[in-house]
BASE-226250 format. One record per residue: x, z, y of N, C-alpha, C in turn. Coordinates in Angstrom, 1 decimal. Layout:
N
[[X,Z,Y],[X,Z,Y],[X,Z,Y]]
...
END
This chain:
253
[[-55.5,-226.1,33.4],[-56.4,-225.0,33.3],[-56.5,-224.3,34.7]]
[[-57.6,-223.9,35.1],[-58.0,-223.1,36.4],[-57.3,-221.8,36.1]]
[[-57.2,-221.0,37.4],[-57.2,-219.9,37.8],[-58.1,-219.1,38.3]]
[[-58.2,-217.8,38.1],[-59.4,-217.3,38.9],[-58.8,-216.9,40.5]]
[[-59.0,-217.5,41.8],[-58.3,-217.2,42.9],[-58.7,-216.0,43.3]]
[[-57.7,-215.1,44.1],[-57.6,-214.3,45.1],[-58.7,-214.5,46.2]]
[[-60.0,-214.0,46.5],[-60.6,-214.1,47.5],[-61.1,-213.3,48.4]]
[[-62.1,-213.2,49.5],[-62.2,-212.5,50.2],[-63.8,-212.9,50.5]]
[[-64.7,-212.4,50.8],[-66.1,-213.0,50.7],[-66.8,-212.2,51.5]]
[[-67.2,-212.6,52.8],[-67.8,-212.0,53.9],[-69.2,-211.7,53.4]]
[[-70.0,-212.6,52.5],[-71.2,-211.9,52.3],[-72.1,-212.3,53.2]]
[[-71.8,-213.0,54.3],[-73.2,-213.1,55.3],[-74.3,-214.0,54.7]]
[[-75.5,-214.1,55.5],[-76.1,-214.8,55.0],[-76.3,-216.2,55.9]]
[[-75.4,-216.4,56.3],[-75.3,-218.0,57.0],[-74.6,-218.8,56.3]]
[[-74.5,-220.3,56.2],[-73.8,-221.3,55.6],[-72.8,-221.2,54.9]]
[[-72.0,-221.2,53.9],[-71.0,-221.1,53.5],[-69.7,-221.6,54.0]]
[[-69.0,-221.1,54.4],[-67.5,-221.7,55.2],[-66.2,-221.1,54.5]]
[[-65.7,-222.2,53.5],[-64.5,-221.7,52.6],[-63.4,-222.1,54.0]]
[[-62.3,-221.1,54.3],[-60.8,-221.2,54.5],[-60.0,-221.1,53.7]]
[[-58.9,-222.2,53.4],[-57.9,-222.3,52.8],[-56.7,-222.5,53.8]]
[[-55.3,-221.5,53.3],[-54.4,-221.9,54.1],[-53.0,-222.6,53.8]]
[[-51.9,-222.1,54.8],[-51.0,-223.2,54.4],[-49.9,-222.4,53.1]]
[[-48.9,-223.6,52.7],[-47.8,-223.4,52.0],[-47.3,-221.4,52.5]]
[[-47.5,-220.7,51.6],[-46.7,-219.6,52.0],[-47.3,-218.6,53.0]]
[[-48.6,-218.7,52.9],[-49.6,-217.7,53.5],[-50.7,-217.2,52.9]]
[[-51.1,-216.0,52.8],[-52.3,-215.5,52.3],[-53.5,-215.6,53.1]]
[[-54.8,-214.7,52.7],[-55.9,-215.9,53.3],[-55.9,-214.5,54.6]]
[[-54.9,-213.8,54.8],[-54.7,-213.1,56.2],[-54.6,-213.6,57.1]]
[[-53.6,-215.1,57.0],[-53.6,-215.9,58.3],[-55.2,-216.5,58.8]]
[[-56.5,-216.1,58.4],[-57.6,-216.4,59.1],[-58.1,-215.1,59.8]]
[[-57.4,-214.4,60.3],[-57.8,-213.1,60.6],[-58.7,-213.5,62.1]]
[[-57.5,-214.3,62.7],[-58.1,-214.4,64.4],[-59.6,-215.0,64.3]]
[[-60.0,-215.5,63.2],[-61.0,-216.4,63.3],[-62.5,-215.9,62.6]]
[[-61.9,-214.6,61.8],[-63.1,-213.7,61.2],[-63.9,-213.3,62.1]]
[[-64.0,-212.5,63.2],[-64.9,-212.0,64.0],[-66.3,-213.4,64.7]]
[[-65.4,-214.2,64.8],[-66.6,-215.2,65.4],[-67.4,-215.7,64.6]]
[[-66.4,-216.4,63.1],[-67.3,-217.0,62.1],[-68.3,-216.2,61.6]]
[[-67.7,-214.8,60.8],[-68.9,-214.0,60.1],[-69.8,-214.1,61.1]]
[[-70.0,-214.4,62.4],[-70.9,-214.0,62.9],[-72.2,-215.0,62.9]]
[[-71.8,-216.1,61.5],[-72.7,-217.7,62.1],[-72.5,-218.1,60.7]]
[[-71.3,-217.5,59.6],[-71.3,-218.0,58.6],[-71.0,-217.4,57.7]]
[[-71.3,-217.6,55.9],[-70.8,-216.3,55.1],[-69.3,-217.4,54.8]]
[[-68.1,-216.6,55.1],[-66.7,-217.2,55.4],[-66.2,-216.7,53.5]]
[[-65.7,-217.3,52.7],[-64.9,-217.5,52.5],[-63.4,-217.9,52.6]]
[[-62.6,-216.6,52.3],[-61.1,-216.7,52.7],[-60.6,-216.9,50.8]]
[[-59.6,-217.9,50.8],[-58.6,-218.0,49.2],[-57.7,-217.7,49.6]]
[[-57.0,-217.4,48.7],[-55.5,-217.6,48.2],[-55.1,-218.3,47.1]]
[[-54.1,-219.2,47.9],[-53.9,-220.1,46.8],[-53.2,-219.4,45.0]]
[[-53.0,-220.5,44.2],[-52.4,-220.1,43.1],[-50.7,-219.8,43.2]]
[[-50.2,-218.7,42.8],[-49.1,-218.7,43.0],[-48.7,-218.1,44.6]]
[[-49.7,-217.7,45.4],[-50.0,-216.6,46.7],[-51.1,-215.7,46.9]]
[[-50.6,-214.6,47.2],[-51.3,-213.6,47.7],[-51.5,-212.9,46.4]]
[[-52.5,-212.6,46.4],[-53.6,-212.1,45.3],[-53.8,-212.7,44.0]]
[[-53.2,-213.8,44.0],[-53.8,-214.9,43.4],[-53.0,-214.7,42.1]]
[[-53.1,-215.3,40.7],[-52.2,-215.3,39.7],[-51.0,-216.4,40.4]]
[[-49.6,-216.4,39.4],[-49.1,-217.2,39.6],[-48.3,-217.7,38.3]]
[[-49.5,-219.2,37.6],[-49.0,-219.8,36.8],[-47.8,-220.7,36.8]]
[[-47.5,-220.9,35.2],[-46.0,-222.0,36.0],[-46.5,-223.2,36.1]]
[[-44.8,-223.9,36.6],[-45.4,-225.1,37.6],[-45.2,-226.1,36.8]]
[[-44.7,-227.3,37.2],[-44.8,-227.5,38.9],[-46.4,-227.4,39.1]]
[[-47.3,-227.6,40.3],[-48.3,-227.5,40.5],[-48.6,-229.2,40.9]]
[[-50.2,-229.5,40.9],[-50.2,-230.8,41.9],[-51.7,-230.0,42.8]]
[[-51.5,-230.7,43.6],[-52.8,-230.9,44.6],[-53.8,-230.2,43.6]]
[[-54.2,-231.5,42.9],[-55.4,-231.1,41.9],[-55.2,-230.4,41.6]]
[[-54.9,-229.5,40.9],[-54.6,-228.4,40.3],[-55.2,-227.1,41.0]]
[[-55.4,-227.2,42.8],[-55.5,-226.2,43.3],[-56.9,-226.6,43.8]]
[[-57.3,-227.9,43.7],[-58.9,-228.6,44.1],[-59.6,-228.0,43.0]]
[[-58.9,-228.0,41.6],[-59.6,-227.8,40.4],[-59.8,-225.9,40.4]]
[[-58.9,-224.9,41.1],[-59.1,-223.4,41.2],[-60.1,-223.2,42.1]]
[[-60.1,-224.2,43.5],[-61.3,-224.1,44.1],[-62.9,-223.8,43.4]]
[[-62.9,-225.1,42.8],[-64.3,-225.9,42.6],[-64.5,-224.9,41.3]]
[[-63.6,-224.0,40.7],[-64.2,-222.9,39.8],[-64.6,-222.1,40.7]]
[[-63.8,-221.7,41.5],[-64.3,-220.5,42.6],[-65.8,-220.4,43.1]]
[[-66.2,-221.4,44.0],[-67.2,-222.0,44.3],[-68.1,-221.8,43.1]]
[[-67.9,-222.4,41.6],[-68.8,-222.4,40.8],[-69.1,-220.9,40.3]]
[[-68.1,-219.9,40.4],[-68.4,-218.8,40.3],[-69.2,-217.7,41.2]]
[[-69.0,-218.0,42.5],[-69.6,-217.9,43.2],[-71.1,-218.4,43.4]]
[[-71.4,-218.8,42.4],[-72.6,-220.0,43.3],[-72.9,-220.7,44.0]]
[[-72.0,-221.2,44.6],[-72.2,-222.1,45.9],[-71.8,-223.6,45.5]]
[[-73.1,-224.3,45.7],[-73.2,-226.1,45.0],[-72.4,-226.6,46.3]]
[[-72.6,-226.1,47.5],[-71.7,-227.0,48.7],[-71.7,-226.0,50.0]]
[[-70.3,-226.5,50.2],[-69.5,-225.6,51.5],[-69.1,-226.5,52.3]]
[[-68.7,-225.7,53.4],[-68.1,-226.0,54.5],[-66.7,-226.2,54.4]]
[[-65.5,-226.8,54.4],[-64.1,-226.5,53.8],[-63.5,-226.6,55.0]]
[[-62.6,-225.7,55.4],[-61.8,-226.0,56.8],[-60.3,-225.6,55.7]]
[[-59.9,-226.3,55.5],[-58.5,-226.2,55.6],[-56.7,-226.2,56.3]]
[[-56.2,-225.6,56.4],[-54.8,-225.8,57.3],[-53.3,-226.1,56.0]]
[[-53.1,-227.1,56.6],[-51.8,-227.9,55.8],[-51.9,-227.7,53.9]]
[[-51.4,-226.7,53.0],[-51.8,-227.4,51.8],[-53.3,-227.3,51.6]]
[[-53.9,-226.2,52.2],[-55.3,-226.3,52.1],[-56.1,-227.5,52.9]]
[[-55.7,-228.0,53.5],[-56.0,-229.5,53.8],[-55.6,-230.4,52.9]]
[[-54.6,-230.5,52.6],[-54.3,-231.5,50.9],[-55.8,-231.2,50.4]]
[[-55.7,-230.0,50.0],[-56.4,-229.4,48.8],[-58.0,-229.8,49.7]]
[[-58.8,-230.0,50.7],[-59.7,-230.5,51.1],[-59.9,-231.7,51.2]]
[[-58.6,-232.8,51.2],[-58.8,-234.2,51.3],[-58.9,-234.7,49.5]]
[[-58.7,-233.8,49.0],[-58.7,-233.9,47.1],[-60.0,-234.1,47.0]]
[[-60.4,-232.7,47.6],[-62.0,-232.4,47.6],[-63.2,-233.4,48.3]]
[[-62.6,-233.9,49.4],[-63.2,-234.6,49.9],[-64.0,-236.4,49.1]]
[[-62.5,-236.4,48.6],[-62.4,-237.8,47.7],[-63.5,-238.1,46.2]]
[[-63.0,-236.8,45.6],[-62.9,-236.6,44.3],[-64.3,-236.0,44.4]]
[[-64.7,-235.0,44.9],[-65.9,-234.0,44.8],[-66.3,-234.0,46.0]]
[[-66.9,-234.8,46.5],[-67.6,-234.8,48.0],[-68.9,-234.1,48.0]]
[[-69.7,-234.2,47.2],[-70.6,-234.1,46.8],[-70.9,-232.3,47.0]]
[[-69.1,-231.9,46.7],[-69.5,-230.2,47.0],[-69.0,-229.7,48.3]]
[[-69.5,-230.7,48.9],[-69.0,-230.3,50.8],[-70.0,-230.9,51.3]]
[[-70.3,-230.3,52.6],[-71.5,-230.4,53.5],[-70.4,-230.8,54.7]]
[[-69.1,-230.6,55.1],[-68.6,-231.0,56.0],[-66.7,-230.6,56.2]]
[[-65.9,-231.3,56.0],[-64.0,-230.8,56.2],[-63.7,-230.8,57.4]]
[[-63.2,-229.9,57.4],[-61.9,-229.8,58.6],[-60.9,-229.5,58.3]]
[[-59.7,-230.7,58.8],[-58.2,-230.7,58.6],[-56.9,-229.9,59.6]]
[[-57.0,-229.0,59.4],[-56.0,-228.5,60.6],[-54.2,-228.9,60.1]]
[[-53.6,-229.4,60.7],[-52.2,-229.9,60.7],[-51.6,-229.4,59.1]]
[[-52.2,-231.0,58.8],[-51.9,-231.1,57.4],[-51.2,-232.8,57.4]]
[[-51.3,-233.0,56.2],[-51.0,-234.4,55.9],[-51.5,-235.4,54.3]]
[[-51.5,-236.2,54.4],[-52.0,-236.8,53.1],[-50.7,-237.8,52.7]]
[[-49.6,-237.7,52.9],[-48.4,-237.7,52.2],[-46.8,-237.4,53.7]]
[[-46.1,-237.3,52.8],[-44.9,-237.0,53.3],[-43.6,-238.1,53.0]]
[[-43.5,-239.1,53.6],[-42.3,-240.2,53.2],[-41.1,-240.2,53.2]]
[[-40.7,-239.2,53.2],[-39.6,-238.5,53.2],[-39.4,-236.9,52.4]]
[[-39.2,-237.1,51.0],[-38.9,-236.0,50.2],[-38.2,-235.3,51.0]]
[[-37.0,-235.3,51.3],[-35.8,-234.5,51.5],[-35.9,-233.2,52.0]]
[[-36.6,-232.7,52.7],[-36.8,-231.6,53.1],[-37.4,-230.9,52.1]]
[[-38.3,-231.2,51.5],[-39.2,-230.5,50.1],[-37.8,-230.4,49.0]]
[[-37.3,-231.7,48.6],[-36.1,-231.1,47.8],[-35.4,-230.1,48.3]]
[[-34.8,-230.0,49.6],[-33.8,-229.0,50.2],[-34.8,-227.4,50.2]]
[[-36.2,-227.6,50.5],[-36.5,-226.0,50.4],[-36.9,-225.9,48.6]]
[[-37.1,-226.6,48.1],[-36.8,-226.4,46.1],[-35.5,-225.6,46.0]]
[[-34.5,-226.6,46.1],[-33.1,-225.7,46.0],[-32.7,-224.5,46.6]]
[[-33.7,-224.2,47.9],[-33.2,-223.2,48.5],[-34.1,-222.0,47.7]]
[[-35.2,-221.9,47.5],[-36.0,-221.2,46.9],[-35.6,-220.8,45.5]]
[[-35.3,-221.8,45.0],[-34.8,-221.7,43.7],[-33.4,-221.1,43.3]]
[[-32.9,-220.7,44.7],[-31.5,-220.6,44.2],[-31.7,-219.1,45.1]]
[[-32.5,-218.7,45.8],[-32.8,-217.5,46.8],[-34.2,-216.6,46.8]]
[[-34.8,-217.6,46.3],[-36.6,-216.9,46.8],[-36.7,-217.1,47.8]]
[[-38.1,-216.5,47.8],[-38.7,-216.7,49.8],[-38.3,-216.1,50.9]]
[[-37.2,-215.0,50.4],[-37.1,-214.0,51.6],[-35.8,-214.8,52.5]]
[[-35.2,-215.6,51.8],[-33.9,-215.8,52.9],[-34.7,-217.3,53.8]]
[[-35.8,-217.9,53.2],[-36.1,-219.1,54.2],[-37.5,-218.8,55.3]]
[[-37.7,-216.8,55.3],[-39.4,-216.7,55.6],[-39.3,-217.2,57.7]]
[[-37.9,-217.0,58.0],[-37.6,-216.8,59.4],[-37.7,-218.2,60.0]]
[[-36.8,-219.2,59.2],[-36.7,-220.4,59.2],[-37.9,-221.2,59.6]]
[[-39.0,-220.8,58.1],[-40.0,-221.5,58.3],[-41.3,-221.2,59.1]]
[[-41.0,-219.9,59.4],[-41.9,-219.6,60.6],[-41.7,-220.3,61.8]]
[[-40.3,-220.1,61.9],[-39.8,-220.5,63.5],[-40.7,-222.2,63.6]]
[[-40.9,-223.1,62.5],[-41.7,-224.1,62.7],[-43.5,-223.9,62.2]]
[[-44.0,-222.7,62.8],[-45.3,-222.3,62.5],[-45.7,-222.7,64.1]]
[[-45.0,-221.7,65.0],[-45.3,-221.4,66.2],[-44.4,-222.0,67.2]]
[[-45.2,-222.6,68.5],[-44.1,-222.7,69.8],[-42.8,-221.6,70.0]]
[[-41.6,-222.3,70.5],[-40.9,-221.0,71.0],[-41.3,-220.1,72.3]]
[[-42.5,-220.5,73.2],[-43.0,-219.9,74.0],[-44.0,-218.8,73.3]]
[[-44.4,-219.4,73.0],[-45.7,-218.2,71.8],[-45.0,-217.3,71.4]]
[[-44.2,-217.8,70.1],[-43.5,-216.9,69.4],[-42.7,-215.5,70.3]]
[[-42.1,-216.1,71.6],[-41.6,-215.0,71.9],[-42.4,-214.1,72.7]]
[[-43.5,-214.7,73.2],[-44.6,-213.6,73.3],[-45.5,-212.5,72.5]]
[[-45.4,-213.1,71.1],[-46.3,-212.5,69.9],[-45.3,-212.3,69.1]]
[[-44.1,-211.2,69.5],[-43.1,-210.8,68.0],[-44.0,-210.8,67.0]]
[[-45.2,-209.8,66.9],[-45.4,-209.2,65.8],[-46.4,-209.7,64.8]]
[[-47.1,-210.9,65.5],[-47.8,-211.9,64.9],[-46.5,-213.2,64.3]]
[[-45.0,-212.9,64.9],[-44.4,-213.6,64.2],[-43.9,-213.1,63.4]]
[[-43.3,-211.4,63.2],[-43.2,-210.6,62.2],[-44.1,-210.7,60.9]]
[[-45.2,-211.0,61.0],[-46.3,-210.6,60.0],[-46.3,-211.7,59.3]]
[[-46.4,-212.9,59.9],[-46.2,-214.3,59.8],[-44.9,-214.3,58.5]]
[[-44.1,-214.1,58.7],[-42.3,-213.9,58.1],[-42.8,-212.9,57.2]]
[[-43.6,-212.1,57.0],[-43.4,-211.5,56.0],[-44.3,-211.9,54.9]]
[[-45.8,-212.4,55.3],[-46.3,-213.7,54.0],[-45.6,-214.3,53.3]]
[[-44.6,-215.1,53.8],[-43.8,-215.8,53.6],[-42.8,-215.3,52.7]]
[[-42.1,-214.4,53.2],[-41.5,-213.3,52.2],[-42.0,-212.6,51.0]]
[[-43.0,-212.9,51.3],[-43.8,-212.2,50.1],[-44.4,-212.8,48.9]]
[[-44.1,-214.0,49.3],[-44.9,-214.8,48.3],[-44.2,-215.4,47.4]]
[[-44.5,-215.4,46.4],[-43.4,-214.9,44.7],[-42.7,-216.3,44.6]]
[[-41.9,-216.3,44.0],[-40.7,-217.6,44.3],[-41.5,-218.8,43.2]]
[[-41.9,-217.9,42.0],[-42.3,-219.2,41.7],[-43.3,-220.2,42.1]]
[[-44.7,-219.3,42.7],[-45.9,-219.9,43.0],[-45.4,-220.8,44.3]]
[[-44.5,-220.4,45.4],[-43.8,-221.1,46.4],[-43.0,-222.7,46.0]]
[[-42.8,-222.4,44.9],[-41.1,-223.6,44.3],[-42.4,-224.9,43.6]]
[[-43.3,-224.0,43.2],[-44.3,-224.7,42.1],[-45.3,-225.6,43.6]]
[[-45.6,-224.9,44.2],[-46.6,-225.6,45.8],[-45.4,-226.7,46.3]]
[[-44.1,-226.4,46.3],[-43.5,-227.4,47.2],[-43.1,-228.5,46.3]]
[[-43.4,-228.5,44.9],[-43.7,-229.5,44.4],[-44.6,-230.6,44.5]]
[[-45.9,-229.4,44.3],[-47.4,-230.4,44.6],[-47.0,-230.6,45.9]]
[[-46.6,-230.4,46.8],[-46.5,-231.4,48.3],[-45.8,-232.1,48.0]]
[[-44.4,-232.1,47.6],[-43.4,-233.5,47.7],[-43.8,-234.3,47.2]]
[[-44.8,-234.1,46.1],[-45.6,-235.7,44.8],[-47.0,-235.8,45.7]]
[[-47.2,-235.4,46.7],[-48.8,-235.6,47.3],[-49.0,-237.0,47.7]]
[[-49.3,-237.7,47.7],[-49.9,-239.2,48.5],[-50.9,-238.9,47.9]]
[[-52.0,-239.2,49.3],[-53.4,-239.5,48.7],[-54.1,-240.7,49.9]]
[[-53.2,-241.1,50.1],[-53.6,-242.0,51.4],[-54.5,-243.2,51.0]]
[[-54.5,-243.5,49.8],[-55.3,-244.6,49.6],[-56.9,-244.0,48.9]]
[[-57.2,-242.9,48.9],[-58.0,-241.8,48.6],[-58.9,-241.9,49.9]]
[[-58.5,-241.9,50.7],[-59.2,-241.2,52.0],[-60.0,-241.9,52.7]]
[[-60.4,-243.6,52.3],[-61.4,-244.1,52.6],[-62.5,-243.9,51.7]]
[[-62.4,-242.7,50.7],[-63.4,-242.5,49.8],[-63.9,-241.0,50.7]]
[[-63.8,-240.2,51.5],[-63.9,-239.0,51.6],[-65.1,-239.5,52.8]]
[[-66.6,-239.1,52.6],[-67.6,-239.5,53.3],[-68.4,-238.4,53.9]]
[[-68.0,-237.4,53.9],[-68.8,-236.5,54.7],[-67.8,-236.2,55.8]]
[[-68.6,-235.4,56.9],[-68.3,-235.3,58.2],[-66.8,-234.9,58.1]]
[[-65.8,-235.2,58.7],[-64.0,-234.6,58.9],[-64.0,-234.5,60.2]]
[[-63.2,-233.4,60.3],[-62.6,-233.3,62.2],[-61.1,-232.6,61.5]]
[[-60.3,-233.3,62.5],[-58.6,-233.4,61.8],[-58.4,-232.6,63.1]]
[[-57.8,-231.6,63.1],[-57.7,-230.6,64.7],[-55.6,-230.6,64.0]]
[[-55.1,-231.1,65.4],[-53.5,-231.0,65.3],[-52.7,-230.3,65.9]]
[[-51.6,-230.0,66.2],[-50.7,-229.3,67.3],[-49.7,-230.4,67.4]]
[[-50.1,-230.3,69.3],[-48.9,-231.4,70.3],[-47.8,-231.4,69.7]]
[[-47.7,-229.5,69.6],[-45.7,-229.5,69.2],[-45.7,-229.4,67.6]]
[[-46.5,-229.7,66.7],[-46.2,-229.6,65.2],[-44.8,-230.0,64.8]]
[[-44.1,-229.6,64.4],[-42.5,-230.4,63.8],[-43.2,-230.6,61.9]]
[[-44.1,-229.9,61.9],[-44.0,-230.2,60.2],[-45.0,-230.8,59.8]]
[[-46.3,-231.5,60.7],[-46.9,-232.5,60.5],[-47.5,-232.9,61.6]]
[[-46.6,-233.7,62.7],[-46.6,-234.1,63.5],[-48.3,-235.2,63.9]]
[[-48.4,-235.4,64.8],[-50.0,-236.0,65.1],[-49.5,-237.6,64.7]]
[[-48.5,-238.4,65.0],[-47.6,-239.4,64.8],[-46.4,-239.2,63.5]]
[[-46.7,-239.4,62.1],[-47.9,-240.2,61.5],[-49.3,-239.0,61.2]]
[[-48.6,-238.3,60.9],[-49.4,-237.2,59.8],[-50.9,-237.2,60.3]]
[[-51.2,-236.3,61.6],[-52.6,-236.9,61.8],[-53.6,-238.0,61.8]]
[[-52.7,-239.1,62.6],[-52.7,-240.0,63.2],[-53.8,-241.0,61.2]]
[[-52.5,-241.1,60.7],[-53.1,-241.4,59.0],[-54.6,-241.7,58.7]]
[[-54.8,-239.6,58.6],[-55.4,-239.2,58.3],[-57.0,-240.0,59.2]]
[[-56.8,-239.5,60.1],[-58.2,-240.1,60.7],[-58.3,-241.7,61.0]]
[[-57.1,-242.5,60.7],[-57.7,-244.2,60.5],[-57.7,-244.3,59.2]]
[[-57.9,-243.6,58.0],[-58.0,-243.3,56.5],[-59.5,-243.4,56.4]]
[[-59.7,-242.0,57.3],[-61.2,-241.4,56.7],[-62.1,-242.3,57.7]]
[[-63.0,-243.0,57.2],[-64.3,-243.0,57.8],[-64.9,-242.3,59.0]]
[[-65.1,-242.7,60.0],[-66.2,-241.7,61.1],[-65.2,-240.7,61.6]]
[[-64.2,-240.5,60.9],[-63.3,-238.8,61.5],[-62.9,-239.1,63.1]]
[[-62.6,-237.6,63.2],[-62.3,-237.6,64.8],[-61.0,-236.8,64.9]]
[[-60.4,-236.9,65.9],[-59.2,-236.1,66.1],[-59.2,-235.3,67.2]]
[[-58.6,-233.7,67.2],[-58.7,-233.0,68.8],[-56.9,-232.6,68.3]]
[[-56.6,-232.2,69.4],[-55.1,-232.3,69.4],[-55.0,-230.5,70.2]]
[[-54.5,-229.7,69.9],[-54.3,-228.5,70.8],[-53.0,-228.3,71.0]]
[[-52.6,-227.6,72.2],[-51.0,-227.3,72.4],[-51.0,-226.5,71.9]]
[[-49.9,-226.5,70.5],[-49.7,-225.5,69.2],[-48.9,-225.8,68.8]]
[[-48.0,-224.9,67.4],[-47.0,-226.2,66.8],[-48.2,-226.1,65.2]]
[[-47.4,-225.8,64.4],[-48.0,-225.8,62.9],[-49.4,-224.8,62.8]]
[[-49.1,-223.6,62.6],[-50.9,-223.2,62.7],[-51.4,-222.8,63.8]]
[[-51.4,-223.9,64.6],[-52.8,-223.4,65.5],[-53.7,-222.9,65.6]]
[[-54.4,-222.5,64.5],[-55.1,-221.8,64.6],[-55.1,-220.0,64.6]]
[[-53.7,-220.1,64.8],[-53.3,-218.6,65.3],[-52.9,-219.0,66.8]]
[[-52.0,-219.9,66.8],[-51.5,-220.1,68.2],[-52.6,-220.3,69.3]]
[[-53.6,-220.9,69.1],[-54.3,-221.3,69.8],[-56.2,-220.9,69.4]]
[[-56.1,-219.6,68.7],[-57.5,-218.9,68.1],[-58.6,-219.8,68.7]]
[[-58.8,-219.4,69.6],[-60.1,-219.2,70.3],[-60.4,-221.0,70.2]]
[[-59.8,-221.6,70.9],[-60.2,-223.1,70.9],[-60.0,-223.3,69.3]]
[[-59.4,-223.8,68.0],[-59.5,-223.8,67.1],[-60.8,-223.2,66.0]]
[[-60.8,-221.6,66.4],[-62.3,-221.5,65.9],[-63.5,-221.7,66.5]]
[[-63.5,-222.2,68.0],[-64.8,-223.0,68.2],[-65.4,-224.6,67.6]]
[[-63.9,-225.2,67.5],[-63.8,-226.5,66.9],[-64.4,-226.2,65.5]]
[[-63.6,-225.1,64.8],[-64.1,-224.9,63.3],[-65.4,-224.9,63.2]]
[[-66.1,-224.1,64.1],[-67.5,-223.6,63.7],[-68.7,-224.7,64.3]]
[[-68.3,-225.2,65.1],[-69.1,-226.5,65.8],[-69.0,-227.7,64.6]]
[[-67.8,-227.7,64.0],[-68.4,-228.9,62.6],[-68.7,-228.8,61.9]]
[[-68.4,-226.8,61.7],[-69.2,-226.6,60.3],[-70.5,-226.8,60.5]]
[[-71.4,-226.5,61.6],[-72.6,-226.8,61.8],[-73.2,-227.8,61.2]]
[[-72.5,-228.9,61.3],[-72.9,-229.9,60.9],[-74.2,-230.0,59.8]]
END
């Protein structure tokens, strides 16, 4: 069963451009990138199920489950096809879309995500940690692999704010998402995903590295391209400005 998501809806009257973000972020982390897009596109921002705004049913969750909150969203909204830029689960959640419902995209963009993980262990180890603590004792941890340690110690308070999404986001909707990642493969999916993709990565990613995780993704998909920025995990804070010109040049499409 769907959820009604947590959203945010610029209203413009240009193209539709849905953002989705990662594991343990609200749709705040697209802040750097609001000023340029509203200016070219009507932006939708979500929050996933189980973050932010959003309800938080029980779990476990899968992928689909949060392609299936989308594609209500969208239907509620009115909008037959969008633009989808997603970063890490919201990139899952775009390669679902891409596969399954292509038909309701005009063009994806994958920011440092992945379409499986071969190695559970880490997903089991933050399950047990979450489950045995909540989000607040792992928000420091998992930041510290968001951002470069040069950045980060430049931007405390973009790393502060960062740590506190994280913190913030309810143990179950968190325990329930790092489920749907650890069961994610979609790799054999992704020669079905036919409209336009641009996979944008970070050099220093530790949590989905360009070798395999990007790398995958774009000998998977058809026609996709790859840009690589010096970033770790969301670049698209680390690295605003180049990231949302990439975003907005393929939403064009």
């Amino acid at each position: 069963m769907t959820v009604a998501l947590h959203h945010a809806d610029s209203g413009g009257d240009g193209p539709p451009l849905v953002l989705s973000g990662s594991l343990g972020s609200t749709l705040e982390m697209w802040r750097p990138q609001m000023a340029a897009l509203t200016e070219r596109f009507r932006v939708v921002r979500v929050d996933h199920r189980g973050h932010g705004g959003s309800p938080v049913p029980a779990g476990p969750y899968r992928i689909a489950d949060l392609a299936g909150d989308a594609l209500a969203l969208l239907d509620a909204l009115g909008l037959d096809r969008v633009a989808w830029c997603g970063l890490s689960m919201g990139g899952m959640v775009g390669m679902y879309l891409g596969s399954a419902a292509g038909h309701r995209l005009t063009s994806l963009t994958l920011c440092c995500t992945s379409a499986h993980f071969p190695d559970p262990t880490s997903w089991r180890d933050r399950i047990a940690a979450v489950t045995a603590g909540g989000t607040a004792p792992i928000a420091d941890t998992v930041v510290a692999r968001w951002f470069t340690p040069r950045w980060a110690a430049a931007h405390p308070s973009e790393v502060a704010t960062a740590a506190a999404m994280v913190a913030g986001t309810p143990a179950a909707g968190y325990l329930a998402s790092c489920q749907a990642i650890e069961a994610w493969d979609h790799r054999d999916q992704l020669p079905a995903v036919e409209v336009p993709t641009l996979v944008i990565a970070g050099s220093a990613d530790l949590s989905t590295p360009v070798e395999p995780h990007s790398r995958t993704i774009v000998d998977g998909i058809p026609g996709s391209r790859l840009e690589v920025l010096d970033a770790a995990h969301l670049a698209t804070i680390e690295r605003a400005d180049e990231a949302t010109a990439l975003i907005a040049a393929h939403a064009r499409i």
